[in-house]
TITITOR-784589 format. One line per 10 residues: number of its first residue (from 1); their letters; for each residue x, y, z of C-alpha. Coordinates in steps of 0.25 Angstrom, whole numbers. Last residue first. Example, Ala and Ser with C-alpha at 12.3 -4.5 7.8 and 13.67 -1.06 7.14 Angstrom:
# residues 2
2	sa	55 -4 29 ~ 49 -18 31 $
//
This chain:
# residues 302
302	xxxxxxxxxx	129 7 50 ~ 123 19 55 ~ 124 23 69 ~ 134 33 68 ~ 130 37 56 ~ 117 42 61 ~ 105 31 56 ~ 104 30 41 ~ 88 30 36 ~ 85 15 32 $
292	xxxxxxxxxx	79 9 17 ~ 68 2 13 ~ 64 0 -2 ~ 52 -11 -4 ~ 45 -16 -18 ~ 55 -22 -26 ~ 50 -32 -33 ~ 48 -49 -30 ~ 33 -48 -28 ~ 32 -49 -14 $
282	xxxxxxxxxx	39 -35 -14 ~ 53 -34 -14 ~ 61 -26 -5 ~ 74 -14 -10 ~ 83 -11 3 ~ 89 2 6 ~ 99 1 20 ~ 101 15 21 ~ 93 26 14 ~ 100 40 12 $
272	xxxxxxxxxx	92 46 2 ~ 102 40 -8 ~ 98 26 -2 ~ 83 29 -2 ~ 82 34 -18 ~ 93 23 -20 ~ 83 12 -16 ~ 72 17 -23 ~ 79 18 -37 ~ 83 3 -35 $
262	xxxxxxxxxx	71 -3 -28 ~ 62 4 -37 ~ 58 -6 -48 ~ 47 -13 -41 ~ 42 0 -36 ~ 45 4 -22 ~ 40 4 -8 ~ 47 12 4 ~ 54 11 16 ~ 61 19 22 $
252	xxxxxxxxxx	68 17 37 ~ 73 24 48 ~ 88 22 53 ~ 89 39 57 ~ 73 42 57 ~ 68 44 44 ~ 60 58 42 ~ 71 65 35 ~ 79 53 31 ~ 67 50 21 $
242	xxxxxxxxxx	65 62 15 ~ 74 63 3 ~ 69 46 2 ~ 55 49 3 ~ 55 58 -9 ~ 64 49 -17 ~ 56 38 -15 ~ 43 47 -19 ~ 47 51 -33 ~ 53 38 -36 $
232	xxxxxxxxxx	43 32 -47 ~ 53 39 -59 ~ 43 51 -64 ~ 34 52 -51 ~ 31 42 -41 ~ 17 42 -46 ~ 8 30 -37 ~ 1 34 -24 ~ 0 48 -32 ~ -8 43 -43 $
222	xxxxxxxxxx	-19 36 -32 ~ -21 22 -33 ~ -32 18 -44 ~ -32 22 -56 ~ -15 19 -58 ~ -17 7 -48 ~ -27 0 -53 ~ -25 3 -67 ~ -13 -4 -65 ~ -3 5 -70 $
212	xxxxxxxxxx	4 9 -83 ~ -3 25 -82 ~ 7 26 -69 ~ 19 22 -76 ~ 25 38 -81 ~ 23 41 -65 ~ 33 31 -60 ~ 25 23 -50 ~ 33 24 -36 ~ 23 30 -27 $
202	xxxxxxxxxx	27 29 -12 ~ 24 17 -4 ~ 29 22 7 ~ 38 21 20 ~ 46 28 29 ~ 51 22 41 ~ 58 24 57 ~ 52 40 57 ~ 57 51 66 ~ 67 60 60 $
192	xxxxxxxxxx	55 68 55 ~ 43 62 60 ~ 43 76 68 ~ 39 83 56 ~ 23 75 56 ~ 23 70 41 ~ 13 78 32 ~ 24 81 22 ~ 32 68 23 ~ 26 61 9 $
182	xxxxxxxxxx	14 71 3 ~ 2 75 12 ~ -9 68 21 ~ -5 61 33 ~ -7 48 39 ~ -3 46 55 ~ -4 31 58 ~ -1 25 70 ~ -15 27 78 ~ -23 21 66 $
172	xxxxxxxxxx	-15 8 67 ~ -27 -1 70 ~ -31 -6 55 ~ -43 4 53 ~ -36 16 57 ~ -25 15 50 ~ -33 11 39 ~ -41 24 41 ~ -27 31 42 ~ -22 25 30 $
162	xxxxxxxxxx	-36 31 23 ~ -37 44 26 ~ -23 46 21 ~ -22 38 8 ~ -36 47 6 ~ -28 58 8 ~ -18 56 -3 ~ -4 62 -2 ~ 0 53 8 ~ 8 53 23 $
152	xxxxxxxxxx	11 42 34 ~ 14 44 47 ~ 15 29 55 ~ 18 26 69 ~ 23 14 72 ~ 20 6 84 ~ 12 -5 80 ~ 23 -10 69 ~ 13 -18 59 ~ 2 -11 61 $
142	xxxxxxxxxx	12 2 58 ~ 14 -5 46 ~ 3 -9 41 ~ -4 6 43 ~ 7 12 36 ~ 8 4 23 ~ -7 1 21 ~ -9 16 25 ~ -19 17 12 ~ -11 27 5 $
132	xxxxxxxxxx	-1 30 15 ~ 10 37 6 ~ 23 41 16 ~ 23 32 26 ~ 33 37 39 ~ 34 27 51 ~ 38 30 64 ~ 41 20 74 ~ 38 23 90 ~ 52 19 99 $
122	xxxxxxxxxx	54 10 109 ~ 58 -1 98 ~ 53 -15 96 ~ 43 -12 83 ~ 56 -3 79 ~ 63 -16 74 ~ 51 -20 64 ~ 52 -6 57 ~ 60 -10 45 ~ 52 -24 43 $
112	xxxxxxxxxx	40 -18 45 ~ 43 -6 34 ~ 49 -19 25 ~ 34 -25 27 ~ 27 -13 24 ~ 35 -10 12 ~ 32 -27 7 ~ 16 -24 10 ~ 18 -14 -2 ~ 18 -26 -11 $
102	xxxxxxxxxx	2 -30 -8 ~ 0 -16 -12 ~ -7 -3 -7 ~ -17 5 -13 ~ -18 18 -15 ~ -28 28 -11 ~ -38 32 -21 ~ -50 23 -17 ~ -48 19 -3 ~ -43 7 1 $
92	xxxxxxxxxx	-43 1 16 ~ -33 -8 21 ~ -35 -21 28 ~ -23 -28 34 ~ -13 -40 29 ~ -2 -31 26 ~ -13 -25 15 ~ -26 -28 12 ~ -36 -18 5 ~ -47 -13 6 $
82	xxxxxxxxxx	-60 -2 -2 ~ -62 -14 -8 ~ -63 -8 -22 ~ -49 -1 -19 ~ -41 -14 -16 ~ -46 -20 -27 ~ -40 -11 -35 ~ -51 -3 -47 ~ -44 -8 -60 ~ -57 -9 -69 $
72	xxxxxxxxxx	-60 -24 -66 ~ -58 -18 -49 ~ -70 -11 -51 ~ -77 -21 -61 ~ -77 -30 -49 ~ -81 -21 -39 ~ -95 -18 -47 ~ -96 -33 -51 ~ -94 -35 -35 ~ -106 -25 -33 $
62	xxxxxxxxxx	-115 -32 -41 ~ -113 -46 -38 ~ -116 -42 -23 ~ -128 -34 -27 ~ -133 -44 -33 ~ -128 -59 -34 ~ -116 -68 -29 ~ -117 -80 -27 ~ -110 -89 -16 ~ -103 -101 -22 $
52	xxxxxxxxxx	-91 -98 -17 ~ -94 -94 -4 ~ -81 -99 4 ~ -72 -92 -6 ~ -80 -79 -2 ~ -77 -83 13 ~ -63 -82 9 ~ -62 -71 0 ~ -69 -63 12 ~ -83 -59 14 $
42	xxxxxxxxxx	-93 -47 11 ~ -98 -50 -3 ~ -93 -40 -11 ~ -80 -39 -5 ~ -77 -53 -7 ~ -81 -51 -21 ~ -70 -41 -23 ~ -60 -50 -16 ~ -63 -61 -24 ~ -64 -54 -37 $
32	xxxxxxxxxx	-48 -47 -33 ~ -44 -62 -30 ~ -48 -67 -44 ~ -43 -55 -52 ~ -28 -56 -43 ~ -24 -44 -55 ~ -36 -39 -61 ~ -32 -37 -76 ~ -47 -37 -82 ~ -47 -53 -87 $
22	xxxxxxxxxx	-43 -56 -71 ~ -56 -48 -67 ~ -64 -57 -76 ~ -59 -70 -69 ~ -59 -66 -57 ~ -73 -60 -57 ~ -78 -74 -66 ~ -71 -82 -55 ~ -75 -75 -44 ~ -90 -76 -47 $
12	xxxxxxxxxx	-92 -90 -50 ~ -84 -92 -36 ~ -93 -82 -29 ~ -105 -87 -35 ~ -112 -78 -47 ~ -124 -74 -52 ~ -120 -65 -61 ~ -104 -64 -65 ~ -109 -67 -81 ~ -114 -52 -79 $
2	xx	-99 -46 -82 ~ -89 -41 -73 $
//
């Protein structure tokens, strides 16, 4: 931002922000300088809206120049607020954890969908997430079914530290068990058998187009969250030769994909012996969602 943004209102201010950020690349540039001055000043967009002609001077100027040049250079929003919302619930952000997106709300959706039928049932239901990050994936869905129990693993312990202090900070602390280490490796043995669903967000980015992104993503959200190796399927085909193994008979998978994945994706699951493979969209029209269903005994199959 340049000194014309001196002596400001909050209106005056917001246009010029909005304005200048759009001419920088930032997608939404008007609703990302609203949140970041709404953070500066302590209120919400809606009581900011309601003090238009406010000013804004000293160290409060200062400080949302300094944020505003942050998130100019391709810093994420999410990460200069240290917050995020996600399923309708606040998630805090660390600096070198990824962040979650609006279209990974579609995964938790089909994961509630697939689950509804045990909130009914006798029995406790086991989720298995491999790739916490924040937890925004395990935490909404185990607030969502108040009886499951989650086990999620990453390679990143900051992911770790902080999908339990969400946990914690949302009410589900009790129900979720984050360990540190690669996909099944720091799973409890008995969950073997045991589990009604697998879900991740796994990385999908085919290695050769990780210099082509965002520089908000590729600067930003950890290298591993992203490299699916040569062909983006690395980790689908990891989950899939295990899936059976820790999938209780007529347990789910389900996972997120890249936009052009539905296909490969599908036929990963089904040669692993998934059932019932079906490809979702996002909001946005793209394939976003695989799930699939571990066959029952013969006997009962069908």
């Amino acid at each position: 931002m340049t000194s014309t943004a001196a002596n400001r209102t909050v209106r005056e201010l917001l246009d010029l922000t909005g304005a200048w950020l759009g001419e920088k690349g930032v997608t939404s540039a008007r609703l990302n300088a609203e949140r970041l001055l709404a953070d500066v000043l302590g209120m919400t967009r809606l009581e900011l809206f309601c003090q238009h002609d406010r000013p804004v001077l000293g160290p409060e100027l200062a400080r949302y120049r300094e944020l505003v040049r942050r998130r100019a250079a391709g810093e994420p929003l999410q990460q200069i607020l240290g917050e995020t919302e996600f399923y309708s619930r606040p998630f805090k952000m660390e600096p070198g954890v990824f962040i979650p997106r609006p279209e990974t709300e579609r995964l938790v959706e089909a994961c509630v969908r697939l689950l509804e039928p045990l909130r009914r049932g006798d029995r406790t239901p086991v989720a298995i997430e491999i790739g916490c990050g924040s937890g925004a994936i395990g935490v909404s869905l185990a607030l969502e079914l108040p009886r499951l129990q989650v086990h999620a693993s990453d390679v990143n312990p900051r992911a770790v530290e902080l999908t339990l202090r969400n946990a914690r900070a949302l009410g589900a602390g009790a129900r979720i068990h984050a360990e540190l280490g690669s996909r099944f490796d720091p799973l409890p043995a008995t969950l073997r058998g045991q589990v009604d669903l697998l879900v991740s967000n796994p990385p999908y980015i085919r290695s050769d187009d990780l210099p082509g992104l965002p520089v908000e993503v590729r600067d930003h959200d950890p290298q591993a969250a992203l490299d699916g190796g040569p062909d983006g399927l690395k980790f689908y085909r990891a989950i899939a030769s295990a899936m059976a193994d820790w999938l209780r008979p007529g347990g789910f998978v389900a996972l997120e994909i890249g936009s052009d994945q539905g296909e490969a994706v599908s036929g990963i699951l089904a040669a692993s012996g998934g059932l019932d493979v079906t490809v979702s969209q996002d909001y946005a029209g793209h394939d976003r969602v695989v799930t699939a269903r571990v066959g029952r005994p013969k006997e009962n199959d069908g």
